[in-house]
N, C-alpha and C positions, 0 to 999 in steps of 0.2 A: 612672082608666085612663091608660094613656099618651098619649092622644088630647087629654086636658087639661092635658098638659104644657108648658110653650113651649119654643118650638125649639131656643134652647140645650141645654136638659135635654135633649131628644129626643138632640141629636146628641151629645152625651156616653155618655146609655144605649146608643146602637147603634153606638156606634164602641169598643166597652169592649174590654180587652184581657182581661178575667178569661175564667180556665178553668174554674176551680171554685168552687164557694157552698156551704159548710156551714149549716147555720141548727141553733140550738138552740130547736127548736118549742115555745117554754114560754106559758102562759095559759089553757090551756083552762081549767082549772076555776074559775079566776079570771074569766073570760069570763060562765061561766055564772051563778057564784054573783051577779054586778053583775046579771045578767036575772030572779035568783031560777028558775035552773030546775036541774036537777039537772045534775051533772060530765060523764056520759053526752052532754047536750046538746053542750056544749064540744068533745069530742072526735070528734062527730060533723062539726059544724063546720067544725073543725079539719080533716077531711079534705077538704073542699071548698075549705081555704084550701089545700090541699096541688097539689089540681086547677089553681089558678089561677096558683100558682107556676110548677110544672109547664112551662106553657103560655106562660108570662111569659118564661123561661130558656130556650125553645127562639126566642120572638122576638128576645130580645136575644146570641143564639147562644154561651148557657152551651151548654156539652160536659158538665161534673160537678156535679151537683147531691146531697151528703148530707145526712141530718135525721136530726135526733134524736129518736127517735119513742118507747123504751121502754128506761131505762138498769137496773144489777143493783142501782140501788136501789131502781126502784119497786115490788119488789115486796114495800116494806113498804108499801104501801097498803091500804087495806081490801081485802079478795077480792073483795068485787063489784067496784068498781071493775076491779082486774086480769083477773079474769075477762071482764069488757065487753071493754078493753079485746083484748083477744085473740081474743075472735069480733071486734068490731072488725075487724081487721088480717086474719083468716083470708076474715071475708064480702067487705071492699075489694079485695085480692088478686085474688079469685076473680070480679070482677064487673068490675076495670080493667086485665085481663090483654089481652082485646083491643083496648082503645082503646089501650094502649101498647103494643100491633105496629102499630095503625095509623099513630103519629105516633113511630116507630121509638125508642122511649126503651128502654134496655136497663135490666132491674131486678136490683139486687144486696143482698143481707140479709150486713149485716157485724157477728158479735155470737156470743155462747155460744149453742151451740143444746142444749145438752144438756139442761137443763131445763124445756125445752118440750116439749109434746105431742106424740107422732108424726103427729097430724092434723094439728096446728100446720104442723110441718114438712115435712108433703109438702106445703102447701101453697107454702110459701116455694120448694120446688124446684118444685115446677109454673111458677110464676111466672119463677123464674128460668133453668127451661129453656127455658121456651116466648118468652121475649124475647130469649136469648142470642145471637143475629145482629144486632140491634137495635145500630145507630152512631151514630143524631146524637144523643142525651141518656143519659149514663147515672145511673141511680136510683141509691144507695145511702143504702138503710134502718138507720138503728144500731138493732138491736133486740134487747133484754136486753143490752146494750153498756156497757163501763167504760172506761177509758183504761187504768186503774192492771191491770186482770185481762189489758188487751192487752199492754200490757210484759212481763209477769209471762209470759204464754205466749209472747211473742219469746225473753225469757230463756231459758226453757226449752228451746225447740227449736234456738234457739242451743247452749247448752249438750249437749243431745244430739247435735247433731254435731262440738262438741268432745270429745265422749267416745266418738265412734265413729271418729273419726280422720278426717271429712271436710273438718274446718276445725279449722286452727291457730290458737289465740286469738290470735297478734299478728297474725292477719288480719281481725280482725274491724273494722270501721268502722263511721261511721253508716250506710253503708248497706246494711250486714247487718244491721242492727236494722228500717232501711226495709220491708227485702224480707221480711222475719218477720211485718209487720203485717198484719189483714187490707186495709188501702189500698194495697197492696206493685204494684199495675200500676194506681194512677192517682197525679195528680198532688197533692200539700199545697193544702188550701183556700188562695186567694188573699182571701176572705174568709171571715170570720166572723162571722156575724147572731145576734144572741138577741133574741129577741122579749120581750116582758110586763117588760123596765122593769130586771131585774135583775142585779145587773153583776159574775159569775163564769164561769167555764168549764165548773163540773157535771162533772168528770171527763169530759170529750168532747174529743177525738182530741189530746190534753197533748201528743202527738211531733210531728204532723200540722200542729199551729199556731203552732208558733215563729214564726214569722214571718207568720204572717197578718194582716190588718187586719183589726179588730174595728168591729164596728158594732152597738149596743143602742139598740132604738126601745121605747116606753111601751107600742107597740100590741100588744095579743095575739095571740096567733097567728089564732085562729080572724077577724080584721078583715084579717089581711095578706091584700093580695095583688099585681096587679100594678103599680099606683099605688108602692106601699110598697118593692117591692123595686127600682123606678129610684129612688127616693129613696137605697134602700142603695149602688148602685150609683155614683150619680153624685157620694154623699160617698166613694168609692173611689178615683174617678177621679179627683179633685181633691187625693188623699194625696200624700206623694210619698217612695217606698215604700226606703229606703236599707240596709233591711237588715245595718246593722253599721256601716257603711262611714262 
């Protein structure tokens, strides 16, 4: 906990400049299979690692907190698993809808809904109406999420209003591409966290992180929590961040 930090580190994590924190929530099942108990265990876990982060980022006065909770490729995983994982997601929702009006986090599902259940997805708009005044933390969920299917659908809707005469292609910039994603009204991770050790991007937000600092710690997710993530923080704050220059 931050409590057993010493006061350097303390005053580095609360004086942080970061906006935003993406994290790539990878280990659960890695977690479980080292305790011998089933994948399920992991990503039950994993939610309670999600709880402390949560809580972590409102201390140290994160504003944008996204994770990467469920991308379009897991769902080559066995079906139970996916299955789990989706009551998962529907039961969490439906049970930390009020503790997040109390500690005013606003919650955002950024991702293909189409091939999700209609229960599925009222639940996601439940969630995300009943938070939608909510200002000091915003939530964003990557769920059924790609990078490459997000460009793909920027392109597109770019492209359909070049063909409907709204925009002129030599008007286009990066930040018509920006404003086409679904992160189009908040800011680019200032960090980037992967959790469980392993040292790639997983198709997660490829436009979003050009310039973000990367940080990969051994621990799995379902171990992170607010200890772990001033460690992330305070190897941020010690970068020195020149973006091209």
């Amino acid at each position: 906990m931050i409590q057993t930090l010493n006061n350097s580190i303390k005053d580095i994590v609360l004086q942080t400049n970061l906006k935003h924190i993406a994290i790539i929530m990878d280990g659960n099942r890695r977690w479980a299979k080292s305790r011998l108990l089933p994948s399920a265990a992991g990503h039950k876990k994993g939610v309670e690692a999600l709880r402390a982060t949560l809580k972590a980022c409102a201390k140290f006065n994160i504003k944008y907190l996204t994770v990467y909770a469920f991308s379009t490729e897991n769902w080559n995983r066995p079906k139970e698993e996916v299955d789990f994982l989706m009551s998962l997601l529907a039961k969490t929702i439906a049970s930390e809808v009020p503790e997040f009006i109390d500690n005013d986090i606003r919650l955002r599902f950024i991702g293909d809904r189409t091939s999700l259940s209609k229960d599925l997805i009222k639940v996601l708009e439940y969630g995300e109406n009943e938070t939608k005044d909510c200002k000091t933390l915003y939530l964003q969920i990557a769920f059924n999420y790609g990078a490459r299917m997000e460009l793909t659908n920027a392109v597109k809707n770019i492209s359909k209003k070049v063909l409907n005469g709204e925009l002129n292609i030599n008007d286009i910039t990066e930040a018509t591409i920006s404003e086409n994603l679904y992160t189009h009204d908040i800011p680019d991770p200032d960090l980037l966290i992967r959790t469980g050790g392993e040292k790639r991007i997983s198709n997660y937000l490829l436009w979003q992180s050009a310039y973000s600092e990367i940080y990969v710690t051994d621990v799995f997710w379902p171990d992170f929590d607010e200890a772990e993530l001033a460690k992330a923080i305070t190897d941020f704050q010690l970068r020195n961040r020149r973006f091209g220059k």
